[in-house]
VMD Tcl script that draws the C-alpha trace (Angstrom):
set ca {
  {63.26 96.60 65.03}
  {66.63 96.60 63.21}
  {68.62 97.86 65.94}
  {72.23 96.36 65.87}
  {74.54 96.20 68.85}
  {78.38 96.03 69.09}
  {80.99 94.47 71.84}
  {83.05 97.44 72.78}
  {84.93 95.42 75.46}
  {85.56 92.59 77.50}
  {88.25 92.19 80.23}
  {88.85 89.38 82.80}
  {89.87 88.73 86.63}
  {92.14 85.66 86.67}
  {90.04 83.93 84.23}
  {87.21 83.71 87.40}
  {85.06 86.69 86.89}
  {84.38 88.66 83.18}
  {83.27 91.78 81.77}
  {82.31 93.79 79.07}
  {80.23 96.26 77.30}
  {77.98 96.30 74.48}
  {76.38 99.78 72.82}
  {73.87 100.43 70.21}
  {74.38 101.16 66.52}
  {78.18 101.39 67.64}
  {76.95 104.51 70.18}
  {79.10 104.28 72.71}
  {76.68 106.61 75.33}
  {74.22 104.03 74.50}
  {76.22 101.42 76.28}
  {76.29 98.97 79.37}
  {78.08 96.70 81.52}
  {77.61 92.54 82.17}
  {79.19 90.98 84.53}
  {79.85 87.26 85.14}
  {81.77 84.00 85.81}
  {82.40 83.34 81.80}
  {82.46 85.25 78.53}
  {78.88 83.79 77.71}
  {77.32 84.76 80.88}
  {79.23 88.00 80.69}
  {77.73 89.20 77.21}
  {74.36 88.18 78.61}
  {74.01 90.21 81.11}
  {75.16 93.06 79.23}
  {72.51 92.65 76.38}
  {70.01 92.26 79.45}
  {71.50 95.53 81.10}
  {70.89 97.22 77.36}
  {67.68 95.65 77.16}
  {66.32 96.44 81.08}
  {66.96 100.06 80.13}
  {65.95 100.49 76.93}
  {62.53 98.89 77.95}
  {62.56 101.46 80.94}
  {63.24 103.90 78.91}
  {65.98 105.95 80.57}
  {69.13 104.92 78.94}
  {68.10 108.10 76.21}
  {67.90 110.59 78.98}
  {70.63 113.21 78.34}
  {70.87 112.46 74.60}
  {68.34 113.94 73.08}
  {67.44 117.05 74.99}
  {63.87 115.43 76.76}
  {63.46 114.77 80.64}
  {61.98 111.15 82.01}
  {58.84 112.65 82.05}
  {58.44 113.39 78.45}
  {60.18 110.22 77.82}
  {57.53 108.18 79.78}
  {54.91 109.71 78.39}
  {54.72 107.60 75.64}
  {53.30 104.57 77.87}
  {50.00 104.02 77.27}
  {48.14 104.06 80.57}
  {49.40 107.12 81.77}
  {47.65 110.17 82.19}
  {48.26 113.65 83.92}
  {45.85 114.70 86.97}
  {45.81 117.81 88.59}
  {47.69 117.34 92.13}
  {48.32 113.95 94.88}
  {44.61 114.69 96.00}
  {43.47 113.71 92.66}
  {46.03 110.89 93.05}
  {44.47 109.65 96.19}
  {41.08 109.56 95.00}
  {41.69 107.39 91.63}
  {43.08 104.46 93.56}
  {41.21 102.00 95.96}
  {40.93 103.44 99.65}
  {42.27 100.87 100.96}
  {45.49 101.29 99.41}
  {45.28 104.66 100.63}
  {48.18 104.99 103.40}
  {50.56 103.12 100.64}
  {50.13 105.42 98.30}
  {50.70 107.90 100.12}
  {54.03 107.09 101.92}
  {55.47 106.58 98.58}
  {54.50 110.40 97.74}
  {56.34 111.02 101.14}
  {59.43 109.60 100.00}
  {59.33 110.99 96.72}
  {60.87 113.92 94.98}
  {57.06 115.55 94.00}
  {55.38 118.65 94.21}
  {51.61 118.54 95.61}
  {50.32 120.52 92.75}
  {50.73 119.29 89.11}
  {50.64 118.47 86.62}
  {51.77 114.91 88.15}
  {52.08 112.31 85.01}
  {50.53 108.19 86.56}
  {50.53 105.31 85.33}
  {49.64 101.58 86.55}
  {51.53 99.52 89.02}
  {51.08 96.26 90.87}
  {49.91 96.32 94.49}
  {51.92 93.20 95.78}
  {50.49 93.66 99.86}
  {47.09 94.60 98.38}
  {47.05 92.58 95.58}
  {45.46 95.24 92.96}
  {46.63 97.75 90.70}
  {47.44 101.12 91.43}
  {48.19 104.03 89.84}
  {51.42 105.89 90.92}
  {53.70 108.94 89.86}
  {56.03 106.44 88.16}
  {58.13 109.89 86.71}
  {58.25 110.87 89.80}
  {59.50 107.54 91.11}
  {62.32 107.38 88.69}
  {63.38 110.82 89.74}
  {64.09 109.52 93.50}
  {65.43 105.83 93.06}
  {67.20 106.67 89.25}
  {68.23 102.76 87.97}
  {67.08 101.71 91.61}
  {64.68 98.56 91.27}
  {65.02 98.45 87.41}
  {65.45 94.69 86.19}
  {65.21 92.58 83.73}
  {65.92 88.34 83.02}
  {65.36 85.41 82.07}
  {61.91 84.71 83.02}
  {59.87 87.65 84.34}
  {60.36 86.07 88.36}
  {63.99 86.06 87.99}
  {63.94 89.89 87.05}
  {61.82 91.10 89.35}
  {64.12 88.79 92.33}
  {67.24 91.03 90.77}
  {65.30 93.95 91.23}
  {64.50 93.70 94.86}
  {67.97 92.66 95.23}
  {69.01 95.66 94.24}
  {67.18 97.75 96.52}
  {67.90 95.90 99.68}
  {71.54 96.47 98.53}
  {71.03 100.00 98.25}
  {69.34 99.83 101.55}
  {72.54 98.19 103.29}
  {74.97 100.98 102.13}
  {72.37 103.54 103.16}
  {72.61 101.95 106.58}
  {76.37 101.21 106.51}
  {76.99 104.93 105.50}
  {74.19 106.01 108.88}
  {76.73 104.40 111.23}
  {73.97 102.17 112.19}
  {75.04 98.60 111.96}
  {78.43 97.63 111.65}
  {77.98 93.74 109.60}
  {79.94 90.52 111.13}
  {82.39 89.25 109.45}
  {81.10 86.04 107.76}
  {83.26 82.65 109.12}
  {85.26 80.17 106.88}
  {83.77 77.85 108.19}
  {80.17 78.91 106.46}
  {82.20 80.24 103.23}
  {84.36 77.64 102.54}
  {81.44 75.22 101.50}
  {80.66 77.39 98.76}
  {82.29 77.63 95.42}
  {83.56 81.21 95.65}
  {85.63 80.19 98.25}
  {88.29 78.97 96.07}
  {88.09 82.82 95.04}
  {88.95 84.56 97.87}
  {91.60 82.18 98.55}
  {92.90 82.83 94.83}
  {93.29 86.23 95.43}
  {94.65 85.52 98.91}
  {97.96 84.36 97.09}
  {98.03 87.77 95.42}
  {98.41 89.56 98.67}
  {94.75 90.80 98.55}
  {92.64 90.44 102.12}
  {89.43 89.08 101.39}
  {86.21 90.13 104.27}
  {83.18 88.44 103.85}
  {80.52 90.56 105.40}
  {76.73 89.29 106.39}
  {75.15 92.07 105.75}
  {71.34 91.20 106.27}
  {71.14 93.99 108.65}
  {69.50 91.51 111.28}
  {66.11 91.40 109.01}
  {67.14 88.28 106.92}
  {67.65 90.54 103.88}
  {70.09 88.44 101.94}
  {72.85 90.19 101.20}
  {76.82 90.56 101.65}
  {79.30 92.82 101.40}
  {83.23 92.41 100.60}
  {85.80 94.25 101.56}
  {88.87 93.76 99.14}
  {92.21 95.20 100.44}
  {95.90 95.15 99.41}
  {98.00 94.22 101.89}
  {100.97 96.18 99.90}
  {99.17 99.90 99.53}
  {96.67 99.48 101.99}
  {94.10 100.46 99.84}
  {90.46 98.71 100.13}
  {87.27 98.44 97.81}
  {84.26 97.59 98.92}
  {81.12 96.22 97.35}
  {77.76 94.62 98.08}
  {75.91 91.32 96.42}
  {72.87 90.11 96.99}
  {70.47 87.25 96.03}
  {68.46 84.47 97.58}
  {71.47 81.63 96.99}
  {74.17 83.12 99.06}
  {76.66 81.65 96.28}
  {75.10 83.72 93.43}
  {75.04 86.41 96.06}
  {79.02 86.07 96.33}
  {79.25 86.00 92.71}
  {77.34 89.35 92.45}
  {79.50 91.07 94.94}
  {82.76 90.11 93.71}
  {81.72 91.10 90.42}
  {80.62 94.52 91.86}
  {83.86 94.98 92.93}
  {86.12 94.25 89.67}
  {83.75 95.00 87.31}
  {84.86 96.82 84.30}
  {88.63 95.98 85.72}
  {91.46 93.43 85.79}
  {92.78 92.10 89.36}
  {96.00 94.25 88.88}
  {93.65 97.39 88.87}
  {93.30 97.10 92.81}
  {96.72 98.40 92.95}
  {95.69 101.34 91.32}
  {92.30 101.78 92.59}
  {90.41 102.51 95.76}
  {90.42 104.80 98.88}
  {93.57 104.18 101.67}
  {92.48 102.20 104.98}
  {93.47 104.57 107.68}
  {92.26 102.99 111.56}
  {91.36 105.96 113.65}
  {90.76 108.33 110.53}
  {87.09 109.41 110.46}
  {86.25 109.65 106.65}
  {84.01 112.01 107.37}
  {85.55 114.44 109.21}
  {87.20 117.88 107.63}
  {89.12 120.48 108.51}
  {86.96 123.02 106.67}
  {83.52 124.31 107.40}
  {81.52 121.18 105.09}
  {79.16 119.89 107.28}
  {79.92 115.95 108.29}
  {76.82 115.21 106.81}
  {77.31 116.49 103.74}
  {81.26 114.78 103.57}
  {79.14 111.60 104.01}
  {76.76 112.09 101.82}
  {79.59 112.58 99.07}
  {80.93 109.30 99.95}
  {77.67 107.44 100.05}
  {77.02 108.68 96.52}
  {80.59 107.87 95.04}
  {80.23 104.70 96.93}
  {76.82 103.69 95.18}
  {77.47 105.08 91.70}
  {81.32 104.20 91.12}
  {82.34 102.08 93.98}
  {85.01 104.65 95.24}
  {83.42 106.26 98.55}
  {84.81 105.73 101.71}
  {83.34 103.70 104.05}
  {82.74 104.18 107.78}
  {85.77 103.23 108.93}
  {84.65 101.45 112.07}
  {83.45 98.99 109.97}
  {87.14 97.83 110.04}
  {87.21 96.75 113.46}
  {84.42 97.61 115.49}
  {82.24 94.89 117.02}
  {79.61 94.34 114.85}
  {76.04 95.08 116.05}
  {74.13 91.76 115.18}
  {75.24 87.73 115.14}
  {76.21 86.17 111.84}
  {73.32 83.89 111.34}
  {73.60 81.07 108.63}
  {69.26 81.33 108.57}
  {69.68 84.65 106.54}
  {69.83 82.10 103.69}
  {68.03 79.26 105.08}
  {64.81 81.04 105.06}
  {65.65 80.29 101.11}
  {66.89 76.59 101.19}
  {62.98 75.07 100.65}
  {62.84 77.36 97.37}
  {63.41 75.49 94.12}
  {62.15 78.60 91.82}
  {62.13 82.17 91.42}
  {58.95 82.33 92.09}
  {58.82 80.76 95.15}
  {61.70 83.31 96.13}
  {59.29 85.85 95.21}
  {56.82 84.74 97.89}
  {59.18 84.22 100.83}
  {60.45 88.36 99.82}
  {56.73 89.10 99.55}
  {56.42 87.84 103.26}
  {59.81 89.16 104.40}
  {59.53 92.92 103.06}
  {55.33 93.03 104.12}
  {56.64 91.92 107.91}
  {59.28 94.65 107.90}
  {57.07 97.46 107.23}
  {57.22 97.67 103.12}
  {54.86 97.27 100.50}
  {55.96 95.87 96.74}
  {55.10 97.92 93.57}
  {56.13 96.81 90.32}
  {55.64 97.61 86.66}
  {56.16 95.38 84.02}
  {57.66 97.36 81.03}
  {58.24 94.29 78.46}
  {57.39 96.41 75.62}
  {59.77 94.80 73.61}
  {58.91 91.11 74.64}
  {61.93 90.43 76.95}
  {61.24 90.06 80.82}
  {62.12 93.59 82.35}
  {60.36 95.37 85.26}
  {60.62 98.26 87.68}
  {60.39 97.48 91.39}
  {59.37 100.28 94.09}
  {59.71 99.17 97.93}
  {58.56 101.61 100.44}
  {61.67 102.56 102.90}
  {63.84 101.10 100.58}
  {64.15 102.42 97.12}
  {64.64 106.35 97.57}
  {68.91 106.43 97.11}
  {69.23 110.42 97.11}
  {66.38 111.66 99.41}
  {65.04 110.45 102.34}
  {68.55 109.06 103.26}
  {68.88 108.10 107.42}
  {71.17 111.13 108.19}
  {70.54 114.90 107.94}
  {70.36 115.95 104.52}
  {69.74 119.25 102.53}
  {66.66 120.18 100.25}
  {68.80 121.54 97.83}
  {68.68 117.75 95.64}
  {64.84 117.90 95.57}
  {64.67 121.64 94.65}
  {67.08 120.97 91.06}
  {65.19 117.79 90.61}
  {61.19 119.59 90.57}
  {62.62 122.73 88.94}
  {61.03 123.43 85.46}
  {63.75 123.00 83.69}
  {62.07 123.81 80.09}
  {61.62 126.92 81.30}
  {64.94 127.50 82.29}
  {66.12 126.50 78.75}
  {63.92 129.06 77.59}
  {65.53 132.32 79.96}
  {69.65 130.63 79.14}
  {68.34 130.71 75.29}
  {67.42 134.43 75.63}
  {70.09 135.79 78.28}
  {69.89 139.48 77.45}
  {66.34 139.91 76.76}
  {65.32 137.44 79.75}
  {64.19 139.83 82.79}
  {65.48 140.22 86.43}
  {62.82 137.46 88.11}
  {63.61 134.95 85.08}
  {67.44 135.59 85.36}
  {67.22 135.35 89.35}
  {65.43 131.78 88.76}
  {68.67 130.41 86.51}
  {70.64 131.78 89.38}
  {68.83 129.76 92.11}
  {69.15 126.98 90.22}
  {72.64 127.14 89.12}
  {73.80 127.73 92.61}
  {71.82 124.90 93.88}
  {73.50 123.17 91.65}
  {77.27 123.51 92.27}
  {76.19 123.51 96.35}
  {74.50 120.08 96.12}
  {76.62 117.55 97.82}
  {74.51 114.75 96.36}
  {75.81 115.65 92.55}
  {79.36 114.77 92.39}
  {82.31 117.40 91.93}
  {83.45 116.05 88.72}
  {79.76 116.67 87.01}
  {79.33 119.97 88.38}
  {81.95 121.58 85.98}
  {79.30 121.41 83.20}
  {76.22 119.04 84.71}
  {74.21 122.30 85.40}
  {73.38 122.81 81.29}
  {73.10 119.35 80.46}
  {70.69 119.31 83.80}
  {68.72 122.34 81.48}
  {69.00 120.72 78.28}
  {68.88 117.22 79.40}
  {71.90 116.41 76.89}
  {75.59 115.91 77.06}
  {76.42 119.48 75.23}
  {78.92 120.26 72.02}
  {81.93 121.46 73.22}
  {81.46 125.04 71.92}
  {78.24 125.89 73.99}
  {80.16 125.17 77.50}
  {80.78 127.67 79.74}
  {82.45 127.87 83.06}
  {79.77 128.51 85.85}
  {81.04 130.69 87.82}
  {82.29 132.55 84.94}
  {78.14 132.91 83.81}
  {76.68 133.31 87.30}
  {79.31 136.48 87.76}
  {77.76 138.08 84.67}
  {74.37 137.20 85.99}
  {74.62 138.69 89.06}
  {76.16 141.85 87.04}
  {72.86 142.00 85.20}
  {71.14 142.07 88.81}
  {72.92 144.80 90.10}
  {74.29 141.84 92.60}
  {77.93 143.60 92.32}
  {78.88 141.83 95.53}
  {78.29 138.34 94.12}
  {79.72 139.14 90.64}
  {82.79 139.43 92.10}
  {83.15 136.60 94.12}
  {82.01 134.97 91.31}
  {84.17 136.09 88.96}
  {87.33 135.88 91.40}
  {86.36 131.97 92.08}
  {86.27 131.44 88.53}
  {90.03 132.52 88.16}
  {90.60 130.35 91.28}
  {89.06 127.32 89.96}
  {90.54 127.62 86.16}
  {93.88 129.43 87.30}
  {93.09 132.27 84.86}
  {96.55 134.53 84.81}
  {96.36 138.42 84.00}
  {98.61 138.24 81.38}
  {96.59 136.12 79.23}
  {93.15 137.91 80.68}
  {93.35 141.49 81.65}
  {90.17 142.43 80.30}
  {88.13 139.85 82.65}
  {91.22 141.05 85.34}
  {89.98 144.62 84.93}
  {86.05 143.54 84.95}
  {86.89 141.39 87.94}
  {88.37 144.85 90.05}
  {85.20 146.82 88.18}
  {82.80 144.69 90.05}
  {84.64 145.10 93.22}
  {84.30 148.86 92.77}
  {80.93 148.38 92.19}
  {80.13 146.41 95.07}
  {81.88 149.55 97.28}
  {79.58 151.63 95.80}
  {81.92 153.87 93.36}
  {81.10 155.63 90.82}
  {81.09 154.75 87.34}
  {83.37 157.92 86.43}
  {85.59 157.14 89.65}
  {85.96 153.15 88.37}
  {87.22 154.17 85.13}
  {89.70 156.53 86.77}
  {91.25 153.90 89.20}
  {90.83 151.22 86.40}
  {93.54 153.74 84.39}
  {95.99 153.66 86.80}
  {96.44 149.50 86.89}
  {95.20 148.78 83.11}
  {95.47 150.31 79.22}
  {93.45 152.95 78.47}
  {91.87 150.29 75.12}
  {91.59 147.60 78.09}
  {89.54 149.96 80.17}
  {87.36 151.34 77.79}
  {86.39 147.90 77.00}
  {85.76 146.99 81.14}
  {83.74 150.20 80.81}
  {81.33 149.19 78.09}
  {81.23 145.58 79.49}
  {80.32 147.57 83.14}
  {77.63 149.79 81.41}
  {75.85 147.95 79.40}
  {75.35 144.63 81.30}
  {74.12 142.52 78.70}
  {77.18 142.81 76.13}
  {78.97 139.94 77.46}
  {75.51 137.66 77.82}
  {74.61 138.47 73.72}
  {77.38 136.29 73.55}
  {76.77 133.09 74.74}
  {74.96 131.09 72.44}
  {72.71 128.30 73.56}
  {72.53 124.43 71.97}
  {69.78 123.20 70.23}
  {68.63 119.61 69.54}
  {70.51 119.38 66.04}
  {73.61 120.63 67.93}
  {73.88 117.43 70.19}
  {75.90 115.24 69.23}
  {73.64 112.03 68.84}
  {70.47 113.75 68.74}
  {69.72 111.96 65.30}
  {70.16 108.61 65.61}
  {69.41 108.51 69.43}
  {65.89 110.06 68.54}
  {65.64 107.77 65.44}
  {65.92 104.53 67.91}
  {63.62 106.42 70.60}
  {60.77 106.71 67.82}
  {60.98 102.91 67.07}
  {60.79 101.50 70.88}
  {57.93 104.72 71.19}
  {56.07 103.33 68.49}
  {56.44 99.44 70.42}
  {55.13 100.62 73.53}
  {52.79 102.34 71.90}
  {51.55 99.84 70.43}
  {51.42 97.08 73.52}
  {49.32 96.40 76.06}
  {50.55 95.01 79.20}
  {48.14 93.61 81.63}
  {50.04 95.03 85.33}
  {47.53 92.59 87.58}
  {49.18 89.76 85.83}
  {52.45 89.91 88.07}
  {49.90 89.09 90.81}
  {51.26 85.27 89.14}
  {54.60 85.64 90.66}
  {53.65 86.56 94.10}
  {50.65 84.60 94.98}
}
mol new
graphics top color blue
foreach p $ca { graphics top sphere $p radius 0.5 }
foreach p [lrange $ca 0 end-1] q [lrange $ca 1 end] { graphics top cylinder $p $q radius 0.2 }
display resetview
C-alpha cells in the first residue's frame, strides 16, 4: 500500500525486558508500543500493535475530525437499522438473550440509527449481527488483537479482557489475590527476574490473580524499598511464564528500571486511597484511580491488597487446566469452555483487511471498561459518549447566531464533560473540543472552558453561572487584574447581574473600581452578549494538523476493506 513506518524509540530494563515505538510515515500520533524479552521480539510486537489498530480502524480517531462510527462505516457488511428491536429480529432467536445482554452493557440508545455488522457466535456457533460502533464505544482497545496466526490473536485478545476484568474486581474491593509462592515461581524462567531486581532494592509480589474462576492471569506489585513507592500491573496468558513476561512488561514498558525511582503512587498501610477530605464521592475517587490504573499504570490500588488475607487459595491448576494444550487453538477451546461455564458468551470479528491476523473480541461481563463497572457509577460517561456530537460542531461553529436550546445543549455537554470522573483531569483542559471535533486541535482554536461556558451562560441570561464560571476560570489559570481588568470588570458585571441590578446601576458601581474606557468596554461586552462569542473561531479539517496525510492513509486501508470479503463463520475453525 506504500505505507512506510519509522522506529521512534527503543529503551531497555537490564538488558531482560525491551521497548519501543514505531509510527507511520514518521507521524508520531500514528504510533505504538511493543514490548518484549529482545529487540526482535520488541519491534514485533510494535508493528503488530500498528497493524491490530490500523486493521480496527481506530488508531485515526481524533486525527481527522470523524467519530468510530463514520470510520467503521466503511466495512462492508454493515448496515444501519432503525432501533435494537430491529436488531433483535435480524439475528437467529435463539441467540436472542445474547444479543441482548450485550445491548445492556453497552453505551447505545434504543432508537437509531444503530450502524451492525457481522460477528461470530462462539456459544451458538453462528453469526450474528451486532452494534460493533457501539461496542467500541464501551470496551475502546478492549479485546482488540492481532498475531501470528489468527488463534494466537484472538488468545491475546481474551487475555486482555480477563485482565481488564481483574482490575475491575481488584478496584470493587472484592477479592484481594494470594500472593503466588517461590516455590511455584522459582521453576519458571522469570524467576531469575524478580530476583535481578531484588538486588536493586526493588520488592517483587507475585499475585494469582485468577479470581478463583481459573482465569489465567497475575498481577505484580513492584515496590522500592528506598521511596516506598509501588507499581502495579497485570499479565495474562495460558503459559503462566508468558503470562509473567506480559506483566513485567506492563509494568516497565516504555521505561528503564531506574524510572521506578521516579515513578508510581507512595505505599501508605492504613491510608484508604479512596478516601477525601472534600465532598467527591468515594466512588468517583475510585473510579479515577481505576481509569489511571488501566490507561497509564499510575492509579492507586486498594490498599488492602497490601496485607489483607486474600479471599481465595493460590491454586497451581489455574494453569494446569492449560498443561494438555500444545496449540493456540486448543487454548482457544479450553477458554471457549471456561468463559461459556462462567456465564459469558464469545463474539469476535475478524478484521484482516490487510492480510495480517487481527481480530476484535467481545465477552459478555467482561469487556465493558468504563460502564457497567461493579461499583456505583454516574451516567454522565454514557450521556458524552451517545451525544450527537456533529451537531454540536455545528452550534460551537456558529456561537452567536446558534439559539438558546442549541447553546443550552453545548452547555450540557461541556459540563458533563469537565464533571465526568471517568475522563481524566489532564484531558479535560481541552478534551471537550477535540471530543466535538474528534481531532487533536491547532493551538489557536483552544479555549479555556470555563472561560466559554461563562460567556455561554451570559448569552442565557444564566448570570448566576457566568460568574462562577468566569471566577473558576481565574482560579484555575491564576488570571491577575493587572494583566486582565476588562474580564476582572466583566467578572463583577455578571455578579451584578446575577443580584438583579440594573444595567445603568452596574455601570455606575463598575466606575468606582475600574476606568471609565475599561467600563465602557464591560458595558458593551454586558449588552450585547454575543460580542465576545463572534470571536471565537472554530477549526476545520484543513486546520488539523495531520488531517492530510492521516486522511490520505485512511482512504488507502478504506479502499482495502472495501474491497475484501471476510467470511466471520470461518473463526468457528478455532473454537470447535
Amino acid at each position: 500500500m506504500d505505507i512506510t513506518v519509522r522506529q521512534e524509540g527503543l529503551k531497555s530494563v537490564a538488558g531482560i525486558l525491551f521497548s519501543c515505538v514505531y509510527s507511520i510515515e514518521s507521524i508520531k500520533v500514528l504510533a505504538q508500543n511493543g514490548i518484549g524479552t529482545s529487540r526482535e521480539f520488541a519491534i514485533a510486537g510494535a508493528l503488530a500493535e500498528l497493524m491490530e489498530r490500523l486493521q480496527n480502524l481506530i488508531i485515526f480517531d481524533s486525527k481527522i475530525g470523524l467519530s468510530e462510527t463514520d470510520i467503521l462505516h466503511v466495512i462492508p457488511d454493515m448496515i444501519e437499522i432503525d432501533n435494537l428491536d430491529a436488531l433483535y429480529a435480524i439475528n437467529d432467536k435463539e441467540c436472542a438473550s445474547d444479543i441482548q445482554r450485550v445491548c445492556e452493557e453497552l453505551i447505545i440508545s434504543p432508537s437509531g440509527p444503530i450502524y451492525v455488522d457481522k460477528f461470530y457466535d462462539v456459544k451458538n456457533d453462528t453469526v450474528v449481527f451486532l452494534p460493533h460502533p457501539n461496542m467500541i464505544l464501551t470496551t475502546g482497545s478492549n479485546g482488540m488483537c492481532a498475531g501470528n496466526t489468527p488463534a494466537e490473536a484472538i488468545v491475546a485478545g481474551i487475555s486482555e479482557i480477563l485482565e481488564r476484568e481483574v482490575l475491575k474486581q481488584i478496584y470493587a474491593e472484592n477479592v484481594i489475590p494470594p500472593t503466588i509462592p517461590d516455590e511455584f515461581i522459582k521453576n519458571w524462567n522469570y524467576y531469575k527476574f524478580t530476583k535481578s531486581l531484588n538486588n536493586k532494592d526493588i520488592t517483587i509480589i507475585i499475585k494469582d490473580c485468577s479470581l478463583g474462576k481459573h482465569f489465567p492471569v497475575v498481577g505484580i506489585i513492584a515496590v522500592n524499598n528506598v521511596t516506598g513507592r509501588y507499581k502495579f500491573a497485570l499479565g495474562s496468558h495460558p503459559v503462566f511464564d508468558y503470562a509473567m513476561e506480559h506483566a513485567f512488561a506492563e509494568l516497565y514498558q516504555g521505561f528503564n528500571v531506574e524510572d521506578i525511582y521516579e515513578l508510581g503512587k507512595e505505599m501508605k498501610l492504613g491510608n484508604d486511597p479512596f478516601e477525601s477530605s472534600t465532598q467527591i464521592d468515594r466512588d468517583n475517587i475510585r473510579t479515577i484511580n481505576y481509569i489511571a490504573q488501566y490507561s497509564r499504570g499510575k492509579g492507586e490500588i486498594p490498599e488492602g491488597i497490601f496485607y489483607k488475607d486474600p479471599t481465595y487459595e493460590f491454586e497451581s491448576l489455574v494453569w494446569d487446566i492449560f498443561n494438555n494444550s500444545a496449540s493456540y487453538e486448543e487454548d482457544l477451546k479450553i477458554f471457549k469452555e471456561l468463559l461459556i461455564s462462567n456465564g459469558s458468551n464469545i463474539f469476535v470479528k475478524d478484521l484482516s483487511f490487510l492480510n495480517f491476523p487481527t481480530y476484535y473480541v467481545y465477552i459478555t461481563k467482561y469487556s465493558p471498561i468504563k460502564c457497567n463497572l461493579p461499583w456505583k457509577t454516574a451516567d454522565i460517561f454514557k450521556k458524552i459518549k451517545l451525544c450527537r456530537t456533529t451537531d454540536l460542531r455545528t452550534i460551537y461553529s456558529d456561537l452567536a447566531n446558534s439559539s438558546v436550546p442549541e447553546i443550552l445543549k453545548l452547555i450540557t455537554f461541556i459540563d458533563s464533560f469537565l464533571s465526568c470522573p471517568e475522563i481524566p483531569e489532564e484531558e479535560k483542559t481541552y478534551g471537550w473540543i477535540e471530543a466535538i471535533f474528534h481531532s487533536e486541535v491547532p493551538e489557536e482554536y483552544l479555549i479555556p472552558p470555563e472561560y466559554l461556558l461563562a460567556l455561554l451562560y451570559h448569552k442565557v441570561e444564566n448570570y448566576e453561572e457566568s460568574y462562577k464560571k468566569m471566577d473558576a476560570f481565574f482560579h484555575r489559570y491564576g488570571v491577575k487584574r493587572e494583566s486582565q481588568k476588562y474580564l476582572f470588570a466583566f467578572r463583577d458585571a455578571l455578579f451584578l447581574l446575577s443580584k438583579k441590578y440594573k444595567t445603568e446601576e452596574i455601570e455606575t458601581l463598575l466606575s468606582n473600581y475600574y476606568r471609565k474606557n475599561c467600563v465602557s468596554a464591560v458595558m458593551t461586552m454586558l449588552t450585547i452578549k454575543n460580542i465576545m462569542l463572534m470571536r471565537i473561531k472554530s477549526p476545520k479539517p484543513a486546520d488539523y494538523k495531520y488531517y492530510d496525510a492521516c486522511k490520505a492513509i485512511l482512504e488507502k486501508i478504506g479502499q482495502k476493506v472495501k474491497d475484501s470479503s471476510i467470511n466471520q463463520y470461518a473463526i468457528r475453525d478455532y473454537f470447535w
